[in-house]
Structure formats: C-alpha cells, structure tokens
C-alpha positions in Angstrom: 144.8 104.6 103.7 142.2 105.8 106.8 140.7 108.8 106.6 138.0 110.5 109.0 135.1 111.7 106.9 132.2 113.3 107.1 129.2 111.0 105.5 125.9 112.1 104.2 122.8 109.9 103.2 119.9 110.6 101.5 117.4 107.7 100.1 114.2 108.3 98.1 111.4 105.6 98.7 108.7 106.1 95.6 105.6 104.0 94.9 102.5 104.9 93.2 101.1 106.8 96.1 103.9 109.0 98.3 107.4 109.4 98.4 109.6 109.2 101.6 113.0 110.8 102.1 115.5 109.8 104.7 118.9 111.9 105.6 121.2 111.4 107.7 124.4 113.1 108.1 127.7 111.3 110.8 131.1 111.1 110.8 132.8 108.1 109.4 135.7 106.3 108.2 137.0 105.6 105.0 139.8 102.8 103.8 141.0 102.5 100.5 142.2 98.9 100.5 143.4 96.0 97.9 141.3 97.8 95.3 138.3 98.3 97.2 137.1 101.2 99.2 135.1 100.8 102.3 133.4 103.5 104.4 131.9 102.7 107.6 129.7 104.9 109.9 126.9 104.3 112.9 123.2 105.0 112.0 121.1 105.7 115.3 118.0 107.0 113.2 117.1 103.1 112.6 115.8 102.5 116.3 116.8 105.1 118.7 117.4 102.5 121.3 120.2 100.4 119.5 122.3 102.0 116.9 123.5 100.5 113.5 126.8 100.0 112.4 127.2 100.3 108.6 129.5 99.5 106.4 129.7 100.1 102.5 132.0 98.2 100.0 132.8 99.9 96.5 134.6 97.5 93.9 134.6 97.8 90.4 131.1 97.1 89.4 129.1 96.4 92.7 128.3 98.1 96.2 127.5 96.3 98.8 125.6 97.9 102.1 126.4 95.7 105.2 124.4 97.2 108.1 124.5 95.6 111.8 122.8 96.3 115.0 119.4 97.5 115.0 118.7 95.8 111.9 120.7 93.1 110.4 121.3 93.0 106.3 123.8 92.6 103.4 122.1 94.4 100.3 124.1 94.1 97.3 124.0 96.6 93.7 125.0 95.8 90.3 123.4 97.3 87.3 121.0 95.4 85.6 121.2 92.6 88.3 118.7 91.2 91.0 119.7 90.2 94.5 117.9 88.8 97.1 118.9 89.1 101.3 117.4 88.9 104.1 116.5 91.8 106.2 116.5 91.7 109.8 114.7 94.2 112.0 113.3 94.0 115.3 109.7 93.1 113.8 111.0 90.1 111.7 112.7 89.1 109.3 111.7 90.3 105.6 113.2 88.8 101.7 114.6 92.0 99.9 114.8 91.7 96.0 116.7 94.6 94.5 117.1 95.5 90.9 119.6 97.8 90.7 118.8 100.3 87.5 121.9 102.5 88.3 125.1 103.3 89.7 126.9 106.4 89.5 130.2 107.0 91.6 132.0 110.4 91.5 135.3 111.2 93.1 137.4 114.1 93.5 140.7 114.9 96.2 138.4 115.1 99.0 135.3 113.7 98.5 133.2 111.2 96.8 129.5 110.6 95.2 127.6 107.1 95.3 124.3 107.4 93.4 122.3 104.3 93.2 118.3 103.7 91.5 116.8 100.0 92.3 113.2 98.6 92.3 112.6 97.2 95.8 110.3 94.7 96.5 109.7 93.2 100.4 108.6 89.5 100.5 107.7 89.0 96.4 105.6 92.7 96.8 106.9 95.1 94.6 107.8 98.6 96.8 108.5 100.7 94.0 111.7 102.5 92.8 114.4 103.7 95.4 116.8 105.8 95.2 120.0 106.7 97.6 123.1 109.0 96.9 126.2 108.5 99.6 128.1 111.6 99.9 131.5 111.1 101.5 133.6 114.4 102.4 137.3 114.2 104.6 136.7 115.7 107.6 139.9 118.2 106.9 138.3 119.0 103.6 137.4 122.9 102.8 134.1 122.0 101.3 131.2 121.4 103.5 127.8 119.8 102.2 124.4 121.5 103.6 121.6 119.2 104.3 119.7 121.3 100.9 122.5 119.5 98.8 124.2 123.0 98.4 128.2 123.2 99.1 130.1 126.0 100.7 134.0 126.8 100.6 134.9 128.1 104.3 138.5 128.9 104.8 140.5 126.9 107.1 142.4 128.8 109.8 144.6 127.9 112.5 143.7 129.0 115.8 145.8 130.4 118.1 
C-alpha cells in the first residue's frame, strides 16, 4: 500500500554548551511493504543547491535513515546498540557512531510518530545527545500538524 503523506521532522542536537533544532515539513510517500514500512521524502534544507532524497525503513526493532544527494549516509537505530557509517557531505567524509537510547513509534488510521534519542559522536568525538521525532500524516487526513507541534481538526469539504 502507497499513500501520499504529509512528513514532518524535527531533530534536537544537545551538547554541553547549546542546543540546535532543525524542522522541516514536505510531502512524502509512504509503503507498507513485506512487513516493513518505508517513507520517503526530498530534503532541500541540506544544501540549497542539490536536494536530498531520503528514505526511512521501520521494521520490527530498527530504523534505518538512508539519505542521498547532497549528503550521502545510511544511519541505522536500535536500542541499546552502536552503529557506525559513514557520512558524506560536500566537505568530506565524516565516521558517525550512534547509540541509540530510544525508540518510540506511534500509529493511528492516519498517521504515525517515530521518536528516536542517540548519543552522536563525529570521528571518535563525542557530539552529545540527539534527538529526532518523524511525524508522518496522509495527505487526505483531517488532522493537520502545526510547526508548534499543536494539531488542528479542519473539516473536509468538497468544492464545487
């Protein structure tokens, strides 16, 4: 099953000195497929000039970002696991270590919630704990998601 969808991201980068928050709200796609679901949308807040094709993969225990284009990775989440990849951007080509500390996935009839806490580090230097929710709406849903994290109901009428 496809569906179009309406995808919001939000990630929280927090070490000992500041905090920086990212959002970004696109249309996507969703596939529910062989036990796995997959959403897939285009990030152009990467580099302005090229845009980034992502993909995420939900299976049972693990979620796995796949991101092309501007930047070139394949980070992977499990709780209580490490992985390491290699992050490519156009300034070179960095080792990320994750240590995934949580994962929290909520689903209802039109949307879903991916919540994920990890320690970063960037070439053996710790960066701190990160954190990223993944809201995922259909595009035909009545519930719309504000940018404050607030929903809405608006009624759906046909126009004539």
């Amino acid at each position: 099953m496809t569906k179009d969808v309406i995808v919001k991201v939000k990630g929280v980068q927090t070490d000992m000195f500041e905090t920086d928050e990212i959002e970004l709200v696109t249309t996507g796609k969703y596939v529910d497929k062989n036990n796995k679901v997959y959403i897939t949308y285009v990030d152009s807040t990467i580099d302005g000039d090229k845009e980034t094709k992502t993909t995420v993969k939900l299976e049972e225990n693990q979620i796995s970002i796949l991101r092309f284009g501007a930047v070139n990775s394949h980070m992977v989440f499990e709780k209580d696991k490490t992985h390491i990849t290699h992050y490519e951007t156009p300034y070179g080509v960095f080792e990320i270590n994750t240590y995934t500390k949580k994962i929290n996935v909520e689903t209802g009839n039109d949307y879903m919630e991916i919540n994920v806490a990890y320690d970063l580090s960037i070439n053996h230097m710790s960066m701190g704990v990160n954190t990223f929710t993944i809201s995922i709406n259909s595009a035909k849903s009545d519930r719309v998601i504000l940018m404050d994290d607030k929903s809405v109901e608006v009624q759906n009428e046909e126009l004539s």
